[in-house]
Every structure is written in structure tokens, then in C-alpha cells.
C-alpha positions as a Python dict, from the first residue, in 0.01 Angstrom:
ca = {
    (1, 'X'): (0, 0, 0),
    (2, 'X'): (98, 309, -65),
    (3, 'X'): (152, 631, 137),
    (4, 'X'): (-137, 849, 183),
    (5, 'X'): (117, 1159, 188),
    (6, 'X'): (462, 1124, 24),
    (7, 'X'): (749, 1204, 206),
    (8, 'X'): (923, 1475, 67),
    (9, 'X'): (1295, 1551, 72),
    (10, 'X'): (1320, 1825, 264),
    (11, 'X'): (1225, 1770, 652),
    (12, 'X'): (1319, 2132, 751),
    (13, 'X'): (1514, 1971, 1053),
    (14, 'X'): (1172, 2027, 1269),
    (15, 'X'): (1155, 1741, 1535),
    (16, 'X'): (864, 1489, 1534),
    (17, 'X'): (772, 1561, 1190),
    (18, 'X'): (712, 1266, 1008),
    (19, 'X'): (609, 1382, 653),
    (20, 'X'): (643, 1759, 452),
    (21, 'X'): (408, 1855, 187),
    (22, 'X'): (298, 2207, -43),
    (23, 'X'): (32, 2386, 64),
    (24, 'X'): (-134, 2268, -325),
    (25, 'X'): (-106, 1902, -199),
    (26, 'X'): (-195, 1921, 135),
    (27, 'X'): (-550, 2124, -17),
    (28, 'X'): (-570, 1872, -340),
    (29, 'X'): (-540, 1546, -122),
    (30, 'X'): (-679, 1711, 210),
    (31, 'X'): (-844, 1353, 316),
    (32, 'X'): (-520, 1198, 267),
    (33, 'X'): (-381, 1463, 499),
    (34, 'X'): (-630, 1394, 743),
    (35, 'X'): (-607, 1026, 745),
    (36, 'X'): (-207, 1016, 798),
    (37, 'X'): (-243, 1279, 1111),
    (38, 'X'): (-511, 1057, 1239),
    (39, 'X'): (-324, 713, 1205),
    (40, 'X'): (-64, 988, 1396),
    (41, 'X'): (181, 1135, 1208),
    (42, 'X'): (307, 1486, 1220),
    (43, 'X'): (341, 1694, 895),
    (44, 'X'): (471, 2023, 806),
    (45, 'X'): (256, 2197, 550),
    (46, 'X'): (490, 2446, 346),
    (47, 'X'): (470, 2770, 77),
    (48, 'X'): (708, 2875, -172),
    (49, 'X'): (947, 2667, 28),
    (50, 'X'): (870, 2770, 402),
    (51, 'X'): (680, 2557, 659),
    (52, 'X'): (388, 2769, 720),
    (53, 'X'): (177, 2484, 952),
    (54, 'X'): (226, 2174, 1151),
    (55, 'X'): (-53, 1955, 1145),
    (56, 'X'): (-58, 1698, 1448),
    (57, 'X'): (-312, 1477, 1622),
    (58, 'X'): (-595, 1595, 1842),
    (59, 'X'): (-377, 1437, 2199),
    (60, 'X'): (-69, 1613, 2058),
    (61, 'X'): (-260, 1897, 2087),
    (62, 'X'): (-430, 1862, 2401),
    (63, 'X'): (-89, 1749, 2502),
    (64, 'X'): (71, 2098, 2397),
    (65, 'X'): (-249, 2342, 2522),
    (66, 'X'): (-210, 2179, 2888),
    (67, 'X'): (197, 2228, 2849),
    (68, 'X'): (81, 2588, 2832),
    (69, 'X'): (28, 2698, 3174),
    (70, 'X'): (328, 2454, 3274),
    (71, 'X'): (637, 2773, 3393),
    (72, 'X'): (940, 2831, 3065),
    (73, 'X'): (1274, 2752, 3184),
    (74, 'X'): (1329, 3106, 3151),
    (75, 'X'): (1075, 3250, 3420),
    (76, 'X'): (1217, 2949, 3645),
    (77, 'X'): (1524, 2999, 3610),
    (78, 'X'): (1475, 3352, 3699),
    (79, 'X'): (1261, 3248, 3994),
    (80, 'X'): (1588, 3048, 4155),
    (81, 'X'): (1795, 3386, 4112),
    (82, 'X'): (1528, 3556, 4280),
    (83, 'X'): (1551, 3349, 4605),
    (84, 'X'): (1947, 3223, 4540),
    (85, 'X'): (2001, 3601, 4605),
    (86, 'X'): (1766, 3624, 4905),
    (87, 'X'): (1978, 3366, 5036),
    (88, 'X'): (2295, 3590, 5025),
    (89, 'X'): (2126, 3814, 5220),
    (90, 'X'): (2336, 3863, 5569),
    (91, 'X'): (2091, 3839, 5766),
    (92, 'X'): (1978, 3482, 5574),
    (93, 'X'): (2338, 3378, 5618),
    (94, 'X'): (2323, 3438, 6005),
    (95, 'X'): (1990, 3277, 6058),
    (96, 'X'): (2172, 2966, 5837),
    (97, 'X'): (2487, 2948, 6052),
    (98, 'X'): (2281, 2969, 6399),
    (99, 'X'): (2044, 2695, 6281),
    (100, 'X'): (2371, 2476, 6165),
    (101, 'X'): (2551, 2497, 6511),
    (102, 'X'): (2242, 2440, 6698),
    (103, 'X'): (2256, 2145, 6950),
    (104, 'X'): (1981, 1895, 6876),
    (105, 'X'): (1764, 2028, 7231),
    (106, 'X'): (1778, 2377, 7063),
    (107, 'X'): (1658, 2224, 6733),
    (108, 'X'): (1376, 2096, 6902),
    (109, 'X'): (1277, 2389, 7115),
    (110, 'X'): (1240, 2591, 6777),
    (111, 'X'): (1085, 2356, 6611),
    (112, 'X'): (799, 2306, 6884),
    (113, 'X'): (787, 2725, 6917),
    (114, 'X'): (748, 2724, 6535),
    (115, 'X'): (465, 2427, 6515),
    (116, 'X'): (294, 2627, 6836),
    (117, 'X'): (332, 2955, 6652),
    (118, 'X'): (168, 2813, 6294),
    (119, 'X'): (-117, 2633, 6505),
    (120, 'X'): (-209, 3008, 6653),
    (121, 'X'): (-170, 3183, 6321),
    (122, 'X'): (-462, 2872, 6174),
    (123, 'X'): (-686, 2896, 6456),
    (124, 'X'): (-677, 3305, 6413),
    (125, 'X'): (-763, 3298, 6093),
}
């Protein structure tokens, strides 16, 4: 059996994409189109030489609108400078070292003032 849609040469180094077709073919053999993204391929649509569309699979999609709200690597990245340079801070530093040398009595004493504290701040509010 033959291929629905032909593979064409040219891939356009896009990742994923299984086939690349012209605009003319992808509009004169539209079912075809529609059968090979259902059965789950990926294909680039192109004019004059340029991919213009990707064509994928309803889950792909779904898969990529939910991805949507998920943070870029950019904004967390900048998030971790945020608080990496909060934790420079002196007074951060201080609070760090205390904690560190702390016998394990002490540790426990702050731990129970802090539980105490959060269980009035809940029944407060």
C-alpha cells in the first residue's frame, strides 16, 4: 500500500515531523492529509518553500495546550535567582549558621515554638 502523503525531501530539521508537503497538496489530497495525522503522524505543511503549519493529532494537541500553563525555563530559572540572592542576604546567612551549630535540644525547642506559633496563626484565621 501506498503512502497516503509522500514524504518529501526536505524535513526542515523540525523534530517529530514525520512527513512535509505544499500547501497545493496538502489542499488537493486534504483527506489523505487527514487520514495520515489521524493514524498519527506529524506533517509540516509548506509555501514557496517555508513551513507555514504543523498539522498533528488531536492528543498532541491537548498534550501541547495543557503544556501551556506549565512555567518556561526562563521564568524558572529567573525564579531560583530571585531566592538564590535572598539567600545571600546577611541576615539569611546568620539565621543559616545559627540553625547549623544548633545542639539537637535547641533544634527541638524551635521547632515546637514554630509548630505552636503556625497552630495560633490557623486557629486566628
Amino acid at each position: 500500500m501506498a503512502d497516503p502523503v509522500p514524504p518529501h525531501a526536505t524535513r526542515f530539521d523540525l523534530p517529530g515531523v514525520a512527513r512535509t508537503i505544499p500547501a497545493t497538496e496538502a489542499q488537493n489530497a486534504f483527506g489523505q492529509l487527514l487520514d495520515a495525522v489521524t493514524s498519527g503522524q506529524v506533517v509540516a505543511v509548506t509555501r514557496h518553500n517555508a513551513v507555514r503549519a504543523i498539522v498533528v493529532p488531536v492528543e498532541r494537541y491537548r498534550q501541547l495546550v495543557a503544556l501551556e500553563g506549565v512555567e518556561s525555563l526562563d521564568t524558572l530559572d529567573a525564579q531560583f535567582e530571585t531566592l538564590y540572592a535572598r539567600m545571600q542576604e546577611e541576615s539569611v546567612r546568620l539565621a543559616t549558621a545559627a540553625a547549623l551549630a544548633a545542639s539537637p535540644e535547641a533544634m527541638g525547642r524551635a521547632a515546637v515554638a514554630a509548630a505552636r506559633d503556625r497552630q495560633r496563626r490557623s486557629s486566628a484565621a
